[in-house]
MIKOLSE-333139 format. One record per residue (C-alpha): residue number from 1; x, y, z. Coordinates in nm, 4 decimals. Example, Ala and Ser with C-alpha at 12.3 -4.5 7.8 and 13.67 -1.06 7.14 Angstrom:
<rs>
resi | xx | yy | zz
1 | 1.2300 | -0.4500 | 0.7800
2 | 1.3670 | -0.1060 | 0.7140
</rs>
This chain:
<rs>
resi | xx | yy | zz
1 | 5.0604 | 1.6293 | -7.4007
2 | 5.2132 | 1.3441 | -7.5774
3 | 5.1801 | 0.9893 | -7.4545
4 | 5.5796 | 0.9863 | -7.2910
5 | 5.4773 | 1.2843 | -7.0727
6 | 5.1513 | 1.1592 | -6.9510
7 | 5.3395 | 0.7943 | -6.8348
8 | 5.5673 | 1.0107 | -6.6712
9 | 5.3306 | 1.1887 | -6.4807
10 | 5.1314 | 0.8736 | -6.3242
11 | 5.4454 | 0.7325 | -6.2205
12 | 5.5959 | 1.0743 | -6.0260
13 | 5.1812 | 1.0396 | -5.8406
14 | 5.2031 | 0.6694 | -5.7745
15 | 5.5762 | 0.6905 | -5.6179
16 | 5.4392 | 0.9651 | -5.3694
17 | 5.1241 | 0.7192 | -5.2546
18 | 5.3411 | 0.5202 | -5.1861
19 | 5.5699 | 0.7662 | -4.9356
20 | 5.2550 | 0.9168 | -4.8072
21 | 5.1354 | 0.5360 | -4.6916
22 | 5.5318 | 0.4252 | -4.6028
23 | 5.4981 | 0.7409 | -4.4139
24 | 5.1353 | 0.8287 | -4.2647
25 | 4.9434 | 0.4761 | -4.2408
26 | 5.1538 | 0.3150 | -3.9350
27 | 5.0657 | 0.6491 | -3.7512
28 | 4.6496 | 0.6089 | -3.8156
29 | 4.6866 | 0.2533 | -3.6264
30 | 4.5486 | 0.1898 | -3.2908
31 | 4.8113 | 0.2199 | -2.9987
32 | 4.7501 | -0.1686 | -2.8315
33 | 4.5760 | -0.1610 | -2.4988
34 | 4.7206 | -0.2247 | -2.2137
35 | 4.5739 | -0.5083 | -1.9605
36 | 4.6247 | -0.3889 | -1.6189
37 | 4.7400 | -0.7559 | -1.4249
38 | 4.4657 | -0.9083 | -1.1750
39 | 4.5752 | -0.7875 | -0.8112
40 | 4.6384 | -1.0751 | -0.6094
41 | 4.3770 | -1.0621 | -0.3143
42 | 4.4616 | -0.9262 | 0.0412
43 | 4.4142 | -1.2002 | 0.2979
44 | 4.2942 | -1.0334 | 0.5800
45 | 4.2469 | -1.3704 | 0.8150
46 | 4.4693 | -1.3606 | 1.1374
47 | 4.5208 | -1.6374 | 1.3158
48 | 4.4948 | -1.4821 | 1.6762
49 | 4.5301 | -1.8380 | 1.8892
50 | 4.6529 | -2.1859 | 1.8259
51 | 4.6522 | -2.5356 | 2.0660
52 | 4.5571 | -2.8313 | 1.9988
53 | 4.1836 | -2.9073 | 2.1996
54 | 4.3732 | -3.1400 | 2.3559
55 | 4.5783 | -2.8635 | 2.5192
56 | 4.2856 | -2.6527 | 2.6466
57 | 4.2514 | -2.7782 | 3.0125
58 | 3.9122 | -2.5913 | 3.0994
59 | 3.6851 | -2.3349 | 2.9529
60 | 3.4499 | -2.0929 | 3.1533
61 | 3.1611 | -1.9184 | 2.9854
62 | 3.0218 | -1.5723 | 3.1454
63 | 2.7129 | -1.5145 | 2.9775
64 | 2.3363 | -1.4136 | 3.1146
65 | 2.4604 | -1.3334 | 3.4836
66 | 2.5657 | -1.7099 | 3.4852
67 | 2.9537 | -1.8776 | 3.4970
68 | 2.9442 | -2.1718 | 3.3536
69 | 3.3196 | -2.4114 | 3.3742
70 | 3.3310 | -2.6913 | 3.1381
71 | 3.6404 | -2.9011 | 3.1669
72 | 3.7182 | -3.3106 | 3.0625
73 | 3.6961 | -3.5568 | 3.3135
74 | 3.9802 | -3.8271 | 3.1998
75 | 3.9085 | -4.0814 | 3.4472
76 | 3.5289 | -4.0623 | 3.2862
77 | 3.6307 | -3.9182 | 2.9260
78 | 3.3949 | -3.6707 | 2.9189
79 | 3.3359 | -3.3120 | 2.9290
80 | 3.1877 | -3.2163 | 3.2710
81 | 3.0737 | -2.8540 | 3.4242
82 | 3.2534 | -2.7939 | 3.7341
83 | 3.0250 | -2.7411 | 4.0309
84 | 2.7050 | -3.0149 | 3.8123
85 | 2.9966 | -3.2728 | 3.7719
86 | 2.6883 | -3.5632 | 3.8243
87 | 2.4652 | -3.3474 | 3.5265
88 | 2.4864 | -3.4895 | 3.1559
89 | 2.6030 | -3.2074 | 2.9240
90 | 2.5738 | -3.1903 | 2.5179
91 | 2.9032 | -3.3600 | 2.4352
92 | 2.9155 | -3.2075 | 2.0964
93 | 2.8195 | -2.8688 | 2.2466
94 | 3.1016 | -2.8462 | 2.5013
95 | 3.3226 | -2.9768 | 2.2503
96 | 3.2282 | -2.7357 | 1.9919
97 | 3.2949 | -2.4888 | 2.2693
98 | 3.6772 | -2.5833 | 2.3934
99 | 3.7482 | -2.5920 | 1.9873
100 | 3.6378 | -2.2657 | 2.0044
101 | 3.9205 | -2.1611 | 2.2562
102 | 4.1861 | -2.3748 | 2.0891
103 | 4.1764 | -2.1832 | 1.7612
104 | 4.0997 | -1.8805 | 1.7311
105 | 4.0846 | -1.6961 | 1.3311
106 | 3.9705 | -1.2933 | 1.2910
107 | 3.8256 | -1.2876 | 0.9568
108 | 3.9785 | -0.9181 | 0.9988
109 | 4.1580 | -0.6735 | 1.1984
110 | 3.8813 | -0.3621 | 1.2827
111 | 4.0594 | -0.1487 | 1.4747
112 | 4.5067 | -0.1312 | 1.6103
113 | 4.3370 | 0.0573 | 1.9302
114 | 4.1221 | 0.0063 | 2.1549
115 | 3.9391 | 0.3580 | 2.1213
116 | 3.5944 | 0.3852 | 2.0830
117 | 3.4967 | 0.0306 | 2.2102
118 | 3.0903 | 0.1227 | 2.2488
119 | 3.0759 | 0.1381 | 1.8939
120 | 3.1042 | -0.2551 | 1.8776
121 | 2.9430 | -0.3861 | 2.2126
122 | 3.2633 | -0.3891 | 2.4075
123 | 3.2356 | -0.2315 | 2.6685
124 | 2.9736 | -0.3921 | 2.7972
125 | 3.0457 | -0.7357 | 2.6206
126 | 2.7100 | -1.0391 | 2.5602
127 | 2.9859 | -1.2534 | 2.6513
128 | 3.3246 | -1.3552 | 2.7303
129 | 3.5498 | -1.7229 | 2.7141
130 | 3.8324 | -1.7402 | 2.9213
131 | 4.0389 | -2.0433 | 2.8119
132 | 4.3382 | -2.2276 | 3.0279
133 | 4.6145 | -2.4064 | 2.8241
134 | 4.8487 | -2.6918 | 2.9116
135 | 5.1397 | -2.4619 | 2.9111
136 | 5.0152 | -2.2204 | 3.1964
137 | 4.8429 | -1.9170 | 2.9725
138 | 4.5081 | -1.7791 | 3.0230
139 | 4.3221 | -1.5858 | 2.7314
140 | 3.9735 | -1.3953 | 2.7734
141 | 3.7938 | -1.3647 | 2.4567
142 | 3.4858 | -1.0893 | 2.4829
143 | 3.2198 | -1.0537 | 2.2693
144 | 3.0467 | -0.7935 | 2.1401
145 | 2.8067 | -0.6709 | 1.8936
146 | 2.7179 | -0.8684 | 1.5696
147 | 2.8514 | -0.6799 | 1.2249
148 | 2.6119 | -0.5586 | 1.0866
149 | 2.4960 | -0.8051 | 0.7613
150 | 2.8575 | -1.0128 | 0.7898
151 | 2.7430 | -1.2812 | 1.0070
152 | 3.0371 | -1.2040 | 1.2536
153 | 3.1176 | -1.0737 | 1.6043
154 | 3.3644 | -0.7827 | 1.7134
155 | 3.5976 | -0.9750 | 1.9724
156 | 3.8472 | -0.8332 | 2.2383
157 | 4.1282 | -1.0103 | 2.3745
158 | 4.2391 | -0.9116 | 2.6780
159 | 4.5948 | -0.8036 | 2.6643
160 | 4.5651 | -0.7017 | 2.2843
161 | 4.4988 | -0.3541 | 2.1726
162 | 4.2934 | -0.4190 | 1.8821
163 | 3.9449 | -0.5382 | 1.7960
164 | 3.8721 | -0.8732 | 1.5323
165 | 3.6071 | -1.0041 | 1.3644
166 | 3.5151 | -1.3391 | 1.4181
167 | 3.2794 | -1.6060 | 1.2823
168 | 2.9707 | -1.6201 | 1.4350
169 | 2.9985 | -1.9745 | 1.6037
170 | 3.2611 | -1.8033 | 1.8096
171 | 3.0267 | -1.5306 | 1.9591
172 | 2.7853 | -1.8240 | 1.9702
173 | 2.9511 | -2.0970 | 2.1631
174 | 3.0066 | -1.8406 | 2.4208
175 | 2.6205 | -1.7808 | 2.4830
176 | 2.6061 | -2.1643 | 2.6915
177 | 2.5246 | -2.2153 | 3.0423
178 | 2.4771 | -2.5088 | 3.2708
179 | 2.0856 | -2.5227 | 3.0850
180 | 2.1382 | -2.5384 | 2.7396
181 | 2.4167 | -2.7661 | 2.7651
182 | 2.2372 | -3.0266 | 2.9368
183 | 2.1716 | -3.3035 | 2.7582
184 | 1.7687 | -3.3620 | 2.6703
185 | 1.6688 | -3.6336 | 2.7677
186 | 1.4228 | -3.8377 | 2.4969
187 | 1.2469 | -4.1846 | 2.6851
188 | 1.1302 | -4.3218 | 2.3109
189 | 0.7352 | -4.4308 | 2.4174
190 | 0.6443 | -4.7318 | 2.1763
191 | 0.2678 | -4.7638 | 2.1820
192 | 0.3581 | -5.1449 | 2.0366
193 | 0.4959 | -5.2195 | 2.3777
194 | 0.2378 | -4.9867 | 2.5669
195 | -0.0131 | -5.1808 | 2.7667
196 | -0.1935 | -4.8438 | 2.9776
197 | -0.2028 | -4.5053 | 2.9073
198 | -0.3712 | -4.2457 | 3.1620
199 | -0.4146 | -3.8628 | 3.0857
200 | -0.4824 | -3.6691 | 3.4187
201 | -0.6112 | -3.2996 | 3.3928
202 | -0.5721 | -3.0857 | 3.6945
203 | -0.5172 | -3.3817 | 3.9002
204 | -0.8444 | -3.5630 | 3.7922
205 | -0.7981 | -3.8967 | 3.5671
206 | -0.9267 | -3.7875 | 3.1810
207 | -0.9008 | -4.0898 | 3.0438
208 | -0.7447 | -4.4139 | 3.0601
209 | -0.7071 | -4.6827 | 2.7770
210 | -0.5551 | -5.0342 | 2.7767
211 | -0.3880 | -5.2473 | 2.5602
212 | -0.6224 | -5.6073 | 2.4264
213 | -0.2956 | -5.7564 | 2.2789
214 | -0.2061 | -6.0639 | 2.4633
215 | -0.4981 | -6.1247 | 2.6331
216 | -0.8539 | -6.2174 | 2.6352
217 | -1.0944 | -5.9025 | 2.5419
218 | -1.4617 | -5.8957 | 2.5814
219 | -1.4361 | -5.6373 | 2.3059
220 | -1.3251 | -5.6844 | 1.9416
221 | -1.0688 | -5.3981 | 1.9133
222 | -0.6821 | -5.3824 | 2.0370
223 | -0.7754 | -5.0888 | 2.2732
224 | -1.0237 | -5.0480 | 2.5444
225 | -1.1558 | -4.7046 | 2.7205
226 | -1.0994 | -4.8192 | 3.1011
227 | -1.1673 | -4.4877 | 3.2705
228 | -1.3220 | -4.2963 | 3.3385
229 | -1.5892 | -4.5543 | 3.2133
230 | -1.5406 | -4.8882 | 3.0341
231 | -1.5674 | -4.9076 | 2.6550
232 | -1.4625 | -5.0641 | 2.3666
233 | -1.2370 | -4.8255 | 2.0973
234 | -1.2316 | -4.9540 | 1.7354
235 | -1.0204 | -4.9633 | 1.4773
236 | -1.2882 | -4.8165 | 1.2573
237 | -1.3543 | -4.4285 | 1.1709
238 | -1.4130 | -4.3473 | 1.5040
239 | -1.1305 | -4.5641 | 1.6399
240 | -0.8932 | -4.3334 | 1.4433
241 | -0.8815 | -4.0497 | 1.6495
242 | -0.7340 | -4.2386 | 1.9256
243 | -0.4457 | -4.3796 | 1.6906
244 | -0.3550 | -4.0042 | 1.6240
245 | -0.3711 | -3.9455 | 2.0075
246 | -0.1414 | -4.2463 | 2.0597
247 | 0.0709 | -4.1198 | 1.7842
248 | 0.1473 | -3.7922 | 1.9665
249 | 0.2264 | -3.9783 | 2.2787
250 | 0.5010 | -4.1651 | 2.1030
251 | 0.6276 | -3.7768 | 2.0264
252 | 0.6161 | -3.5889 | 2.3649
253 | 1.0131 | -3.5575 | 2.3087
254 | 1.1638 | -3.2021 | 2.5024
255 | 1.2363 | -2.9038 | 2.2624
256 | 1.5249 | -2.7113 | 2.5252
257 | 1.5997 | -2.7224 | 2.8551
258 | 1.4738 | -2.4666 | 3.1001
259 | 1.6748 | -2.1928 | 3.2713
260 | 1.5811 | -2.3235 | 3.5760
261 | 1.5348 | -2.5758 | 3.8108
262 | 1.2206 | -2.3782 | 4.0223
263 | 0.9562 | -2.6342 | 3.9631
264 | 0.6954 | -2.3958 | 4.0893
265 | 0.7982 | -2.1200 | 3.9143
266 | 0.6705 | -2.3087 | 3.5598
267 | 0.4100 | -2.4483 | 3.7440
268 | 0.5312 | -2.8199 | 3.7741
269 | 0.4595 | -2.7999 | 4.1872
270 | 0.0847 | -2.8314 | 4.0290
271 | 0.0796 | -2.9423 | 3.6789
272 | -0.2491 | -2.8891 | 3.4767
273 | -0.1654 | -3.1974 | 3.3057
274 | 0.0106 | -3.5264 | 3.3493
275 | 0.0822 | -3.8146 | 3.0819
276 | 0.1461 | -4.1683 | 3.2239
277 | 0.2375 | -4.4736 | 3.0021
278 | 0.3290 | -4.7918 | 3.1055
279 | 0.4576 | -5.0738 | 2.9291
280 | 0.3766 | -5.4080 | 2.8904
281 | 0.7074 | -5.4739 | 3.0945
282 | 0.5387 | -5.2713 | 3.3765
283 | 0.8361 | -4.9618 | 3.3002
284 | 0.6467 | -4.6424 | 3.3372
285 | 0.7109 | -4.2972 | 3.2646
286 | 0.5048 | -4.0361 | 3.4307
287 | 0.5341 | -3.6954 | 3.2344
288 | 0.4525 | -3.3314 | 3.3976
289 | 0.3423 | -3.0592 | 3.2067
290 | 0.3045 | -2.7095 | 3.3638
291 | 0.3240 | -2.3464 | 3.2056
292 | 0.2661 | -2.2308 | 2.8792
293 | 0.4256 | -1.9594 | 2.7516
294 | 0.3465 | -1.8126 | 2.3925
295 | 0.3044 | -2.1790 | 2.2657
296 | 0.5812 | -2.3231 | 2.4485
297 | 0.4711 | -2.5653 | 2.7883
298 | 0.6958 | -2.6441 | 3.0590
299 | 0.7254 | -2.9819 | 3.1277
300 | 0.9805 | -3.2566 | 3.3150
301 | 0.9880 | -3.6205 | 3.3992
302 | 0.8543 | -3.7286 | 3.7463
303 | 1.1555 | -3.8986 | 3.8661
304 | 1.3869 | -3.5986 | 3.7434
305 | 1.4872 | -3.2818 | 3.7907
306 | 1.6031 | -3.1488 | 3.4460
307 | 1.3146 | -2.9156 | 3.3127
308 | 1.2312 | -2.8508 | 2.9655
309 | 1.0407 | -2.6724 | 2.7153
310 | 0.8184 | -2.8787 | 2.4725
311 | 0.6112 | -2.7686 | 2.1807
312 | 0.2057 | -2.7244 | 2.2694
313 | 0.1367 | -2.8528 | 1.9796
314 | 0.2635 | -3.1858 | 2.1046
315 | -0.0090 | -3.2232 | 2.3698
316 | -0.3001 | -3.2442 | 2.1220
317 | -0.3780 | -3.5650 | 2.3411
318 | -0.5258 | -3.3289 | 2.6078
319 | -0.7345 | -3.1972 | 2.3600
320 | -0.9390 | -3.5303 | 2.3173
321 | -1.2596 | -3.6519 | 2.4717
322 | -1.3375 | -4.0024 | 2.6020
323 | -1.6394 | -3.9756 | 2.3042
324 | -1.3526 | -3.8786 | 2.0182
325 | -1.2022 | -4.2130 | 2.1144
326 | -1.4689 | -4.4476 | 2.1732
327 | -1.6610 | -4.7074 | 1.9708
328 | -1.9995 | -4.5128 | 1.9472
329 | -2.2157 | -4.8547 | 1.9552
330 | -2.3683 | -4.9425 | 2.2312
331 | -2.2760 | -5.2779 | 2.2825
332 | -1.9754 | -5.3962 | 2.1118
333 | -1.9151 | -5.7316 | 2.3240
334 | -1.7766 | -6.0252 | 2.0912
335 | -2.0596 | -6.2881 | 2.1015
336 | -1.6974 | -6.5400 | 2.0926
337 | -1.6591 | -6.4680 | 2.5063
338 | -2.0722 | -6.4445 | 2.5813
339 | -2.2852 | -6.7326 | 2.7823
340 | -2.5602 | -6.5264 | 2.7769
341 | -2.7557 | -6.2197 | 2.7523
342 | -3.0045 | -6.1169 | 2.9873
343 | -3.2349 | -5.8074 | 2.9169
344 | -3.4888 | -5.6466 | 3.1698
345 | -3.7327 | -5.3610 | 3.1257
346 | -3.7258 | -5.1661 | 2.8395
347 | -3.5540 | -5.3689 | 2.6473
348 | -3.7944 | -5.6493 | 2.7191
349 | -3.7401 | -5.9806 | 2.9890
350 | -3.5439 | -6.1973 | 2.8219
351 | -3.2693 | -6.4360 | 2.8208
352 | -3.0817 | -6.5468 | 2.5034
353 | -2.8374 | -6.7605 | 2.5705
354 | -2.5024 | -6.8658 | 2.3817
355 | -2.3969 | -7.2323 | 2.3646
356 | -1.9979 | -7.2997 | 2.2297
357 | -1.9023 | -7.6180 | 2.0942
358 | -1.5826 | -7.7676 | 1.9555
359 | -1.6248 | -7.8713 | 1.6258
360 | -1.4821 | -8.2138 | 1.5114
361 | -1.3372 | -8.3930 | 1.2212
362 | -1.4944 | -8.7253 | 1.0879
363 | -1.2032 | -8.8982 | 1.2629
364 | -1.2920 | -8.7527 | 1.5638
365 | -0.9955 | -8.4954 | 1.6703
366 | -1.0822 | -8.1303 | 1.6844
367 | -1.0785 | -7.9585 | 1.3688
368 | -0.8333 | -7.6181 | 1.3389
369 | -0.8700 | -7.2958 | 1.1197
370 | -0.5937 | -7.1502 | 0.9271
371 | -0.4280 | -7.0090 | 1.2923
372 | -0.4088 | -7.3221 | 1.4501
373 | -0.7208 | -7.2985 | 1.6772
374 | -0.9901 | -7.5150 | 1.7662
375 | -1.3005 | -7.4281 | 1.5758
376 | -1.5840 | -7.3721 | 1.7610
377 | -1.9587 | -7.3376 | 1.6691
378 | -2.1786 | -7.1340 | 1.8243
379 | -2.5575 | -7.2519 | 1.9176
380 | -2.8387 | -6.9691 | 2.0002
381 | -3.1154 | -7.0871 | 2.2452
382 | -3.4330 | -6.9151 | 2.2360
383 | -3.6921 | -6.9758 | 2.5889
384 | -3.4913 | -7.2943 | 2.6251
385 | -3.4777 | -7.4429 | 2.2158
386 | -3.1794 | -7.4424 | 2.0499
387 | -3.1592 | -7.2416 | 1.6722
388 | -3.0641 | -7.5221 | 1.3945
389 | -2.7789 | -7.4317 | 1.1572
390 | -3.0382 | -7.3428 | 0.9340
391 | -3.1622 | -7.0320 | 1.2014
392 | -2.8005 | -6.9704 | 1.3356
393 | -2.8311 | -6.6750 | 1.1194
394 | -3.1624 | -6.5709 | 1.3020
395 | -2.9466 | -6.5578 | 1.6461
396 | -2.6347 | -6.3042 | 1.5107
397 | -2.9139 | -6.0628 | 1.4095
398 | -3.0449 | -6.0407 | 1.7125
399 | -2.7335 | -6.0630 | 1.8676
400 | -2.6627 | -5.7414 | 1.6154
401 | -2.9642 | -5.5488 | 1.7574
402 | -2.8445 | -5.5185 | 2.0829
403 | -2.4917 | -5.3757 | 1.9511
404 | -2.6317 | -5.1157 | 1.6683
405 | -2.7647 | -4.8136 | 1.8927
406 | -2.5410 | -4.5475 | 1.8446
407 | -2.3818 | -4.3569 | 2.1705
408 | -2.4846 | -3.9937 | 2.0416
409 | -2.2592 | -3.8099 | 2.2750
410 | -2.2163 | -3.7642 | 2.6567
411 | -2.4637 | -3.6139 | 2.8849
412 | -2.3483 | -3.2756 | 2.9618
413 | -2.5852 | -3.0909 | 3.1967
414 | -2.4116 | -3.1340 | 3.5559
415 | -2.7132 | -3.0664 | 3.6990
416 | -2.8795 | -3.4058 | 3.5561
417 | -2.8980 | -3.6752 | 3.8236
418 | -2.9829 | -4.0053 | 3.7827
419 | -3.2683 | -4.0913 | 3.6579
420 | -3.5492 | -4.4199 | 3.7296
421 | -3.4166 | -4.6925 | 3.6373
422 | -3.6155 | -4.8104 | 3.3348
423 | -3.3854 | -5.1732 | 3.2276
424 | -3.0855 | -5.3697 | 3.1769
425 | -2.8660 | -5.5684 | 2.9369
426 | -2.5889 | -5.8212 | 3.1352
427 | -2.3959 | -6.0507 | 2.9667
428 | -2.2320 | -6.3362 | 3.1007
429 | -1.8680 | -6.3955 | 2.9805
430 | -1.6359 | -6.6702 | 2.9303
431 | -1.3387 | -6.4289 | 3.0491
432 | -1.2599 | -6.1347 | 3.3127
433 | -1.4341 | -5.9626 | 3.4511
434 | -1.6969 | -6.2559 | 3.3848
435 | -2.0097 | -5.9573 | 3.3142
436 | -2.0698 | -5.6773 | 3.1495
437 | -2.4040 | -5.4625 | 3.2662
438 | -2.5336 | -5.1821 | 3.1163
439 | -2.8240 | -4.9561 | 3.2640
440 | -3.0952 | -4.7149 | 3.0856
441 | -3.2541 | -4.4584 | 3.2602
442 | -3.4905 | -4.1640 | 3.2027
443 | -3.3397 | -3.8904 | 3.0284
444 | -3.6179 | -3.7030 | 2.7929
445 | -3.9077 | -3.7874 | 2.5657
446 | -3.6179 | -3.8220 | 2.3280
447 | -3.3107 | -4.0169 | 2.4625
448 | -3.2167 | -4.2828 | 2.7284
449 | -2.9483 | -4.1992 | 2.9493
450 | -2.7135 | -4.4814 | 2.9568
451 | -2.4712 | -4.5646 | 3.2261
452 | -2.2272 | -4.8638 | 3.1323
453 | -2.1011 | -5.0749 | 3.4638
454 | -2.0162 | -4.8863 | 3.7749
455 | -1.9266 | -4.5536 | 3.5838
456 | -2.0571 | -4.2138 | 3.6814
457 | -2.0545 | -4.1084 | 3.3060
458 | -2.3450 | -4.0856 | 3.1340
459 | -2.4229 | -4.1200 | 2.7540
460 | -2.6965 | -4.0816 | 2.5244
461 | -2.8739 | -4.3272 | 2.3089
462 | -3.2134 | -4.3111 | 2.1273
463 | -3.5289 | -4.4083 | 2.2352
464 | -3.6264 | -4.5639 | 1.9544
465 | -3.3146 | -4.7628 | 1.8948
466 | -3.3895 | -4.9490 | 2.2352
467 | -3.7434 | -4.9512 | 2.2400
468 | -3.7619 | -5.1843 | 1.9130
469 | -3.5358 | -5.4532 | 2.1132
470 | -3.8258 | -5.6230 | 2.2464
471 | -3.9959 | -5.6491 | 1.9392
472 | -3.6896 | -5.8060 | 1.7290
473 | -3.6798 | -6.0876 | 2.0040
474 | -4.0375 | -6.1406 | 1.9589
475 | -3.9189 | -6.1950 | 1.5789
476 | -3.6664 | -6.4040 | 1.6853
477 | -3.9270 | -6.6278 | 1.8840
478 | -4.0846 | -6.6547 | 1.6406
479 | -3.8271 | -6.7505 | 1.4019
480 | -3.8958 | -6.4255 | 1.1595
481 | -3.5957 | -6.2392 | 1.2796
482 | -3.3972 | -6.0139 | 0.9936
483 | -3.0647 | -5.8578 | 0.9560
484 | -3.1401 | -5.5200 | 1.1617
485 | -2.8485 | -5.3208 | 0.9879
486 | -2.9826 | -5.4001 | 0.6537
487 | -3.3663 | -5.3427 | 0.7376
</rs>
């Protein structure tokens, strides 16, 4: 094949590539997809009722076996219930409620009929609204069963054949009565402006403590025990027991309002308990607290008639002892208001008396500490001689010995009566009540039984702790006195 041939040859196969691709390639390519458009959502809302609130005259709720009326008092511009016109009500709540009547939105439409209406809680509905309007109409909404996992109710309204959903705070607002729409009723208790506060159990006093501030104390703390025996509470570890008891005072504040107004059916004709605080402007509220039902105690305010459910765990005050509360030792007097100190018996027969004096500048006016006050110093006398400066310390030690023994609880056994009388401590005071005795007694080989004043409570001290007294006064005689808390 000569060279003229061959060039003829690769041109014939190169012209029919090229027909076979003019011809066959555009057919191999993809067909472009087609992109089905977005369908534009179906809103299903209907807007089944629309006034302005202003335009709903009154509302009455059937729920519980109760019909409750709520309509608004101009004259008073409020919402009232008709028939408790002189009972606070929840103004939010009742206005929450007649907004509930003044527009009403199905999220959807369930059923065109009104066939098969057990299926969704209407024939027997939880509820029902029946709304007036300015211009004459009357609807009744009724309630039914929640959808299940929507957070909605299947509604009915009467004179429509078909059955809605609805939002839950429709089905909601519905579920009111005269009860829960009373307004609670919170009296704030500031223990700053608290000057008593008694706890009664089953009618008996508990406890009683006092406010020191703004007056003269015998004590050193801001609070004193006052009943059902006088004592002293610090502000130290043991003191802070009662500070957590005052703390749930200032929170006895009503969880819900009671379905009823039986007093004696919560038990509130004969309350186990009773809380009693009274200011330092002599305002008092007196609390009742009755029933408790699975954690939840009926309570009310003396001089009403609202009851209410509050929280047990509120009333941890109950729960406290006069020994959680108090100072444990024995004698915490401040040696600032004592003339003297006069011990009998086992604690030895002896007087130790206290001598105050104003203490002067070199130009002779009284000299003041940082508050303001006169500076006073204060002058032990032993069996009639006065301590020097030098020995004052010699004085406050023994002084000290007499306050150390530690209260080691309460006595107990009911069946203990009183004991011999075995001595006495009475000091003399600058201030009310002007004395302060306390009394030991035989208890056991053990303890003293102490009583403190005129109370009928007894508490325990150790023998030992009172038994030494005589001997640290001999050491004070004697001028060899030490510092009993660190010896």
């Amino acid at each position: 094949m000569n060279k003229m041939l061959k060039n003829i040859i690769i041109m014939a196969i190169a012209i029919v590539l090229v027909v076979v691709g003019v011809i066959f390639i555009p057919k191999l390519k993809p067909k472009p997809v087609e992109i089905e458009a977005t369908p534009t959502p179906v809103n299903t809302r209907v807007v089944v009722v629309q006034y302005d609130i202003e335009d709903v005259k009154e509302v009455t709720l059937e729920y519980d076996g109760q019909t409750t009326t709520i309509f608004y008092d101009e004259a008073d511009s409020l919402y009232k219930v008709r028939g408790y016109e002189d009972v606070a009500i929840d103004q939010t709540s009742a206005r929450d409620i007649v907004r509930t009547a003044s527009h009403v939105e199905a999220e959807d439409t369930i059923r065109e009929d009104l066939n098969n209406l057990p299926e969704y809680g209407l024939d027997d509905p939880i509820a029902t609204i029946t709304a007036k309007y300015s211009d004459g109409k009357t609807n009744t909404y009724y309630f039914g069963n929640n959808a299940p996992g929507s957070g909605t109710y299947y509604m009915l309204i009467d004179g429509i054949d078909k059955v809605y959903n609805v939002w839950n705070n429709y089905g909601n607002n519905a579920q009111y009565n005269i009860y829960s729409l009373r307004s609670i009723e919170i009296r704030a208790i500031d223990m700053a402006a608290t000057k008593i506060v008694r706890l009664f159990k089953d009618g008996e006093i508990h406890m009683e403590v006092t406010s020191t501030s703004g007056k003269e104390s015998k004590g050193i703390g801001s609070w004193e025990l006052t009943a059902p025996y006088e004592k002293g509470i610090h502000t130290n570890v043991e003191g802070k027991s009662f500070y957590k008891m005052a703390e749930l005072i200032g929170k006895v504040i009503p969880r819900a309002v009671l379905p009823s107004d039986d007093i004696a059916e919560y038990e509130l004709d004969n309350p186990w308990g009773t809380l009693e605080v009274i200011s330092k402007f002599d305002q008092t509220v007196t609390i009742l607290f009755g029933k408790n039902v699975d954690g939840l105690v009926a309570m009310k305010y003396a001089d009403s008639d609202i009851l209410y459910w509050i929280s047990e765990a509120k009333l941890g005050m109950f729960n406290y002892e006069t020994i959680d509360i108090i100072e444990r030792l024995l004698n915490l007097i401040n040696v600032s208001n004592v003339t003297s100190v006069k011990m009998t018996g086992v604690v030895g027969d002896n007087t130790l008396t206290v001598k105050h004096e104003k203490v002067k500048e070199d130009d002779g006016t009284y000299k003041l500490d940082t508050k303001g006050e006169i500076v006073e110093k204060r002058i032990y006398v032993v069996d009639g001689v006065e301590l020097t400066e030098d020995e004052e310390d010699q004085g406050s030690w023994f002084y000290q010995s007499l306050i150390i023994p530690k209260i080691v609880r309460e006595v107990e056994d009911e069946s203990y009566s009183q004991g011999k009388l075995l001595g006495s401590v009475e000091y003399t005071l600058m201030i009310e009540p002007f004395s302060h005795r306390i009394e030991f007694y035989k208890y056991d080989e053990y303890f003293y039984a102490v009583k403190i004043q005129d109370s009928n409570t007894y508490l325990l001290v150790n023998k030992d702790d009172i038994d030494i007294i005589p001997t640290y006064y001999e050491m004070l005689r004697d001028r060899e006195m030490v510092d009993p808390i660190t010896n």
